[in-house]
C-alpha positions, 0 to 999 in steps of 0.5 A: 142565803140566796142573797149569799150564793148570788154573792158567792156566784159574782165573786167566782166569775170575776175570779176566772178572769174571763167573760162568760160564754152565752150559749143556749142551755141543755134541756135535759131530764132527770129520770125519777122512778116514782114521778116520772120524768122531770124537764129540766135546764142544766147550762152548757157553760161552767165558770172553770172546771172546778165547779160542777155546772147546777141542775135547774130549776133550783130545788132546795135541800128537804133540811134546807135552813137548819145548817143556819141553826145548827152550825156556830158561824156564818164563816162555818156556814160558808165553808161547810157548804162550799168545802163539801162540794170541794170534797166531793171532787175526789169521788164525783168529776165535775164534767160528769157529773152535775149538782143538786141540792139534797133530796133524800134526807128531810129537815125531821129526819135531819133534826132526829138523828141529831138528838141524842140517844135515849137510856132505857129510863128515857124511851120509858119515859118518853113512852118510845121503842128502840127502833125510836131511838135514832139520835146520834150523839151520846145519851145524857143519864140525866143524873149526877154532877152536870159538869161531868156528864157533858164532859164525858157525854158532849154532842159530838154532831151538831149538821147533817149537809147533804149534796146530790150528784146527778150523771148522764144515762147511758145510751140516752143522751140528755137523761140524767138520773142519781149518780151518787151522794156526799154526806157532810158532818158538822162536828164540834171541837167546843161542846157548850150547854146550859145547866138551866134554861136561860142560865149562863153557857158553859163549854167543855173542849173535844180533842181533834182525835176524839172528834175524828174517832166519833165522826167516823163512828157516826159516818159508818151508822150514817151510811148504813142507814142511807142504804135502807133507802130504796132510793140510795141503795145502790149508788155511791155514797161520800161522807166528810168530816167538817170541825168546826171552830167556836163561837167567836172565832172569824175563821171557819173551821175545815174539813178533816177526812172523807171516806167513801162507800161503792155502789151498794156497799154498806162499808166506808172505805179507808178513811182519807186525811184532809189537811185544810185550815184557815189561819187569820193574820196577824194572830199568834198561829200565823207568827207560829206556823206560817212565819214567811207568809206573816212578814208578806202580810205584815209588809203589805199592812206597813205601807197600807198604814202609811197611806193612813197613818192611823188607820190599822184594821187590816185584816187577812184570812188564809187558806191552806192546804197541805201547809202550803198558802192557796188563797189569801183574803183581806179586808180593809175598811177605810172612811173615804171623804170622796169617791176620788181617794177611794179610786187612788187608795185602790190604785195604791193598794193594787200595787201593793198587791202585785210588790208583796205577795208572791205569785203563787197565791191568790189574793183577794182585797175587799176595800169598804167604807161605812156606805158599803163595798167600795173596791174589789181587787183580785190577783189569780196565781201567775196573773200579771194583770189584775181585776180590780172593780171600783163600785159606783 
C-alpha cells in the first residue's frame, strides 16, 4: 500500500503541471488530552487546493490492512480511499484543515461491527450478552433453506474506513487538535457466500435502493456509537457511502450519498445524493449512456490501431460526475522492439490526444510494454501543452 500512495503522489504532482515549492515545513503540535503534546511536521506546500497538506510523521490507521481484506478490488480500494477524502471536502476545507489517517477505531472494533448480529439461540450459544451483540449486518437464524436466508439476510457492510481532520487552535498558532472525522462505508451491491467450507461460491444481487436504505441505517448506529467516545463527542462527524462493484469488475465502484452530524450531535442530517460513476470504454454502458464520449474514444482507438494493425487493447476508464465526463484514463500495452518506436509511438499518441478529446476532459494515457511503463501522457482541461515523460 505504501508503494501505491508513493505511486499515487508522483501522479498527482505531474498532474498540477507545475514544480513543486521547496519551502521549510511548519513544525507544529497536536494537542493530545491524554498524551500531552506531540511535535510534529505538516508542509507548507500543497500540490493544489485540492488536496489537504498531511499530518507527519506518518501514523497508519488503528484498522490500517483490513480494507485490503475487506473490499472485492484493488480498483475499490483505490477509490474507496482516495473518494473519501474527495467527500470529505464538502464538510472539511482543505486550507483549514490538515489530514490524517484514523485513530479512533482499531482494526478489533472494526472487524466486530462488521460481524453479523447474534439471534438470541446464538448469544446463548456463544455464551455472549447483548451488550456483546455489536455486529452491523443482519443476523443468519442458521436454519432453513441457505439460499433464502442469505437473500433475505446478505451483509450489507463489508469496510469501515476512517479519515481524521485536524484544525488549528485558535489563539495558538501552530497547535492543532481534532477538528472532525469522516466515516466511509463500504457496501455491497453482490452479497456472495458459501454453503460449505471450501465449497463453490455463490452470490445474490442487492438493489442500489435497498443498499442505500441499509447504509443510512447503518450511518445513524455508526454515529451514535462515535459519540459514546470521549474523544469524538464533541466534533463534527461525516460519514459516506461507498458501493462497491463485483468481483470481476475493472472499474471500481462510487460514493452514493454522505450526511454529516454538527459538533455533539448524534443526528445526521439530510442525506446529500452523489452522483459519481466510473464507465469502462468500449462496454455496453458506454454505447448506452455516454454515446458522444464513445465515438471520441472509438476515434482515438481507430488511429491508435492504424499505427499497429493488429494491435486493439486499447482500454479507457471514465469518471463522471453529475453525468458529465472529468477524467478519462487509458491503457495501452503495446511490445516495442526499441526504445526509438516506443519514443515515436508516444509522439504519435500524443497528437491523438490533443485531435480527439475535447478540452474540457482530463486525459491520462498510460503506455507499457512487457518490461513495464514505458510512457506517461497527461492532458489538464484547457492545457495547451501537454506533460508527456518517456521512462528510461
Amino acid at each position: 500500500m505504501k508503494k501505491m500512495l508513493t505511486v499515487i503522489a508522483s501522479v498527482l504532482l505531474l498532474l498540477t503541471a507545475c514544480a513543486p515549492n521547496f519551502q521549510k515545513e511548519d513544525q507544529v503540535v497536536q494537542e493530545e488530552d491524554e498524551h500531552g503534546n506531540e511535535k510534529a511536521i505538516i508542509p507548507k506546500y500543497k500540490i493544489s487546493d485540492e488536496y489537504y497538506r498531511t499530518f507527519m510523521p506518518f501514523e497508519p490507521g488503528e484498522a490500517r490492512g483490513l480494507v485490503v481484506n475487506n473490499l472485492n478490488t484493488r480498483y475499490d480500494i483505490y477509490e474507496f480511499e482516495t473518494g473519501l477524502m474527495r467527500i470529505a471536502q464538502n464538510t472539511f476545507d482543505t486550507n483549514r484543515y490538515v489530514f490524517k489517517e484514523g485513530q479512533y477505531l482499531d482494526g478489533h472494533t472494526v472487524s466486530s461491527w462488521l460481524n453479523r448480529k447474534y439471534t438470541e439461540a446464538q448469544l446463548k450459544d456463544r455464551k455472549l450478552t447483548e451488550e456483546e451483540n455489536i455486529g452491523l449486518n443482519p443476523a443468519d437464524p442458521g436454519t432453513g433453506d441457505i439460499d433464502a436466508r442469505n437473500a433475505e439476510n446478505p451483509i450489507y457492510l463489508s469496510h469501515i474506513l476512517e479519515h481524521n481532520y485536524l484544525e488549528e487552535v485558535d489563539g495558538k498558532a501552530g497547535t492543532y487538535k481534532l477538528g472532525g472525522v469522516v466515516i466511509g462505508l463500504a457496501l455491497n451491491s453482490i452479497h456472495y457466500y458459501q454453503k460449505e467450507a471450501f465449497g463453490a461460491t455463490f452470490e445474490t444481487e442487492i438493489s442500489h435502493e435497498t443498499l442505500a436504505d441499509e447504509g443510512k441505517k447503518i450511518a445513524q448506529e455508526i454515529v451514535s456509537r462515535l459519540r459514546q467516545m470521549d474523544e469524538l463527542a464533541d466534533v463534527p462527524i461525516a460519514i459516506a457511502l461507498f458501493e462497491q462493484k463485483s468481483r470481476s469488475s475493472i472499474v471500481p465502484g462510487n460514493f452514493i450519498a454522505y450526511a454529516a452530524a454538527s459538533r455533539g450531535s448524534s443526528e445526521l442530517s439530510s442525506w446529500q445524493n452523489v452522483k459519481e460513476k466510473y464507465v469502462l470504454f468500449p462496454s455496453s454502458e458506454a454505447q448506452n449512456s455516454h454515446r458522444d464520449d464513445l465515438t471520441w474514444f472509438q476515434n482515438f482507438k481507430q488511429d491508435v490501431e492504424e499505427y499497429f494493425p493488429n494491435f486493439n487493447g486499447v482500454v479507457g476508464k471514465g469518471f463522471y460526475l453529475d453525468d458529465q465526463l472529468q477524467k478519462l484514463s487509458i491503457s495501452i500495452p503495446i511490445q516495442f522492439y526499441g526504445k526509438s518506436e516506443a519514443i515515436g509511438f508516444t509522439q504519435y499518441v500524443t497528437g491523438l490526444v490533443m485531435e480527439h478529446f475535447p478540452s474540457y476532459v482530463a486525459v491520462e494515457v498510460n503506455v507499457s510494454s512487457v518490461y513495464g511503463q514505458e510512457a506517461l501522457i497527461v492532458r489538464n482541461p484547457n492545457q495547451s501543452e501537454p506533460f508527456v515523460h518517456v521512462y528510461q
